[in-house]
Phi, psi and omega in degrees: 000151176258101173040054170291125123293315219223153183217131186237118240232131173267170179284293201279101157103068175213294195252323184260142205238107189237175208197092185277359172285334187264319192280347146331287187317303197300306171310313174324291211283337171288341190095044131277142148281152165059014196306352184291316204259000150319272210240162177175183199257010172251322209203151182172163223299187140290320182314272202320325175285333177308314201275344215268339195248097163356030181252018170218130167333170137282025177245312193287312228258340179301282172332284268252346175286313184319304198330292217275316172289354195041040168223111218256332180268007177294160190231139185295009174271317188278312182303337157308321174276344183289301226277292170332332194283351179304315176315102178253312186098182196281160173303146155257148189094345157001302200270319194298352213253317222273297163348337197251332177298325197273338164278335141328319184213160172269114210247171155199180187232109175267114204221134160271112202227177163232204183273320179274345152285298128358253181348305164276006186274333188276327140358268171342288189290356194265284191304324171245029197217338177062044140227145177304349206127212201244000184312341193274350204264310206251142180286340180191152173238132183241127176234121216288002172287323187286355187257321181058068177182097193237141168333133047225016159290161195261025169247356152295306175292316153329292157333326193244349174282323163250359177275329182240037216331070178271141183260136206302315170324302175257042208252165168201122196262128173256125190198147178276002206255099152332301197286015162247045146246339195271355193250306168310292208292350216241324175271021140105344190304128169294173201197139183236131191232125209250114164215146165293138049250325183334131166259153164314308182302302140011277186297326194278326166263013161284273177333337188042065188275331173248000000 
């Protein structure tokens, strides 16, 4: 390895496995039109950052879907369920991979997340995995609704680069996202970019992180 100390990790299709096709599908399937052109995994509206920084409610973010879709009858269980359906879940053996990494290294989790995603992800980790979160994985797990502050800006990292006073160099950013690496690398971090069919386990024995 070249002098990995700190490992930093994104959530979706890095450790949790998300599918922006099925929640396409699901708005589709409600009578929204054009929903591609809403939300997507490079790009999507201000409702979605808003809400992804915590600065609109689900309830705000609910309104603002009825709002944008031109559809005033949606009941906020089918946009929950629409907006959830993306949510496939972790791999097995995901979390024991993260575990060896976390003896190894100072790992943590950035994650762009909402309120209503969050929820069903602890939902999840509680019924099919029998944890309270994701806290066990990680020296800290971070989310930008909770932080109100999201990728690809450069005050998120910042915030986890002084906060837990890791030097950029020996950081190493894993994300499914272009455009946050592109911002990570500008702050000196090395950066790994996950896309399928490639997996985290993959990347780790190339890399030879363990």
């Amino acid at each position: 390895m070249q002098n990995i100390e700190n490992i930093i990790f994104d959530y979706g299709n890095v450790i949790f496995m998300i599918d922006f096709a099925k929640a396409h599908k699901a708005f589709t399937d409600l009578g929204v039109k054009g929903v591609e052109k809403v939300f997507a995994h490079t790009e999507q509206t201000a409702l979605f950052d808003d809400f992804d920084m915590g600065k609109v409610s689900a309830a705000q973010f609910r309104d603002g879907i009825r709002e944008v879709t031109g559809k005033a009858d949606l009941t906020d269980q089918q946009i929950d369920n629409a907006w959830n359906s993306l949510l496939i879940g972790v791999p097995k053996g995901r979390h024991e991979l993260l575990l060896q990494l976390k003896d190894r290294y100072n790992t943590f989790l950035l994650s762009n997340n909402n309120e209503i995603h969050y929820q069903s992800i602890m939902e999840y980790l509680k019924k099919e995995h029998a944890l309270e979160d994701n806290s066990s994985f990680f020296i800290k797990d971070y989310y930008s609704h909770l932080l109100g502050m999201r990728k690809p800006n450069s005050n998120i990292f910042e915030f986890v680069l002084q906060t837990h006073q890791l030097e950029p160099e020996k950081t190493l950013f894993i994300d499914d996202s272009p455009q946050h690496l592109v911002t990570a690398k500008k702050l000196g971090i090395q950066t790994e970019l996950l896309t399928a069919p490639d997996t985290l386990e993959l990347l780790v024995q190339r890399r030879k992180l363990l």
